[in-house]
N, C-alpha and C positions, 0 to 999 in steps of 0.2 A: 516450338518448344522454347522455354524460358534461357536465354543462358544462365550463367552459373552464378552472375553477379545481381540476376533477376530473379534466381528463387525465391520464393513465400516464405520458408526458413533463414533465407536473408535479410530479406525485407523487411520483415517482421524484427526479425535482430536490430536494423539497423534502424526502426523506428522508435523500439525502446530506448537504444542509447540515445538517442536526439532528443525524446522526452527528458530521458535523465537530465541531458545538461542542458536542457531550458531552448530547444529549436523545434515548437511545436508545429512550424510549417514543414521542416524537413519529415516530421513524424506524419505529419496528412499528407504529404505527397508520396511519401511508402508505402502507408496502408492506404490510398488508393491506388496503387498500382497492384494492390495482393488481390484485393476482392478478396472475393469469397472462395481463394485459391488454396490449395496445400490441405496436407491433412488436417482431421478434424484439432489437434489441441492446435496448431498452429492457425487454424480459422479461430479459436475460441481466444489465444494469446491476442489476435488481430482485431479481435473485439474487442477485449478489456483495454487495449489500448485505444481505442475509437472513445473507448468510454471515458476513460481518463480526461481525453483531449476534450470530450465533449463537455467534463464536469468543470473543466478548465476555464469552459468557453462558457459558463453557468445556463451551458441545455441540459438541463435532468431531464427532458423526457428524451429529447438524442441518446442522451447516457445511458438511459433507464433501457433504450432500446439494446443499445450495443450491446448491453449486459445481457440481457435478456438472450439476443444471437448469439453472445459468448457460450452461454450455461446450456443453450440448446446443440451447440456445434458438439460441447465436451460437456457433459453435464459432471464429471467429475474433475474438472480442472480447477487447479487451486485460486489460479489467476483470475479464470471467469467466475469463481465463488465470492473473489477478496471484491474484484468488482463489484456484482452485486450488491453486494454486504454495504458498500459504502453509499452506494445511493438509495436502499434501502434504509442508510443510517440518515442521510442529506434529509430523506422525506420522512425521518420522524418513526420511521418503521424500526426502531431500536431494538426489538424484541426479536424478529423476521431477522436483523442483519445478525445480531448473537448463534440467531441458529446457524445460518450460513457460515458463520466462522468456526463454531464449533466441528462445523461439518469439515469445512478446511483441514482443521485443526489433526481431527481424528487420519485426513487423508494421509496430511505430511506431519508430523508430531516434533520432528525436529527443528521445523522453522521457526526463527525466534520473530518472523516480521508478523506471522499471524499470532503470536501471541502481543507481540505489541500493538497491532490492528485492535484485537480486540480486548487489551486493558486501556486503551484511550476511547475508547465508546464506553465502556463501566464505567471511564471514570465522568465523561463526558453526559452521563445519568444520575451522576451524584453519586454512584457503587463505589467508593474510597478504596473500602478494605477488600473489596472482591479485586478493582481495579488491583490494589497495589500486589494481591496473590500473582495475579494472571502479569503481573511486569516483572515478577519477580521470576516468573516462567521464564519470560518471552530473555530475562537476564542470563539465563541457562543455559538456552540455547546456544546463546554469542553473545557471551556477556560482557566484552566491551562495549562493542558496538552498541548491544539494546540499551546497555544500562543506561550508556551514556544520552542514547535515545528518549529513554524513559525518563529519566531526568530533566532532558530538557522539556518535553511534553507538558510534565507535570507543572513544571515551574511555567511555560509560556499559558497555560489557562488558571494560574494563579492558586496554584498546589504545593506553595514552597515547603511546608512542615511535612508534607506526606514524602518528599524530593530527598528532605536530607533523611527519609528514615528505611530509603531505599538502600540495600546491602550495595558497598564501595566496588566499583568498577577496579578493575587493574589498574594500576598507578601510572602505566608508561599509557593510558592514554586520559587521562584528569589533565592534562595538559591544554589537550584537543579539548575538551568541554570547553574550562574557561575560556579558551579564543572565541569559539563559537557565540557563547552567551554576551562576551564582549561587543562582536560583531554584530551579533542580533540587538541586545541593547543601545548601538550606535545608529541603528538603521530606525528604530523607536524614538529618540531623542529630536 
């Protein structure tokens, strides 16, 4: 038996946060140690994260796989959906990845990351005015955070007029934007 510090639900936890903050080795020596262990959404979590790393590491057919064992482990998991969705978006399948997120969408209705997923593919197709409904969602849901998300999206693939016609995030966090765009514009220069 695993101890407690070696569950699959730990594991898996702690290889997303490693993703997060940019330790995509701590994140592959987690999820190889899960395998193909624990329940099915935590086999399917374990995949979209394989896939992440893979898409990282510019293996789309790695990724395409992971994804794939994601949506077969869970086929109604949101995580192994968003995955798909994005390497489906990687390989031009634009059409294939909208449905997948629509599919998302419907599962968990309250996440504003799968509305934001999929208004930067819309907009990522030239869908301006669809794109900017569906950010305007994904602002709904958490709309600091997306807005300010959404904004910067739009502005970094060169959307500035569509940016400023996006409904005003909360004031206490327009702060945190400008640093960010600052930061990012300093890392450009």
């Amino acid at each position: 038996a695993l101890s407690r510090g070696r569950a699959p639900t730990f594991l898996v936890a702690r290889a997303a946060v490693a993703l997060r903050v940019g330790d995509p080795d701590t994140a592959k020596r987690m999820l190889e140690e899960v395998r193909d262990s624990g329940r099915p959404s935590v086999r399917a979590e374990a995949n979209a994260l394989r896939c992440m790393l893979r898409l990282g590491a510019r293996d789309y057919v790695g990724a395409e796989a992971a994804a794939d064992a994601a949506t077969k482990a869970a086929p109604e998991d949101v995580r192994a959906l968003r995955a798909k969705a994005r390497c489906l978006e990687l390989a031009g399948k634009t059409v294939a990845a909208a449905r997948l997120l629509d599919q998302a969408i419907d599962l968990r209705p309250t996440s504003g990351v799968l509305y934001l997923d999929k208004g930067v593919l819309l907009l990522s197709t030239g869908k301006v005015k669809e794109a900017k409904k569906v950010l305007t969602e994904a602002r709904k849901r958490d709309q600091a955070r997306q807005a300010i998300r959404a904004r910067t999206r739009l502005k970094r693939i060169g959307q500035w007029e569509e940016s400023t016609r996006l409904p005003e995030a909360d004031p206490r966090f327009l702060r945190k934007e400008s640093t960010e765009d600052t930061v990012s514009s300093e890392k450009h220069d």
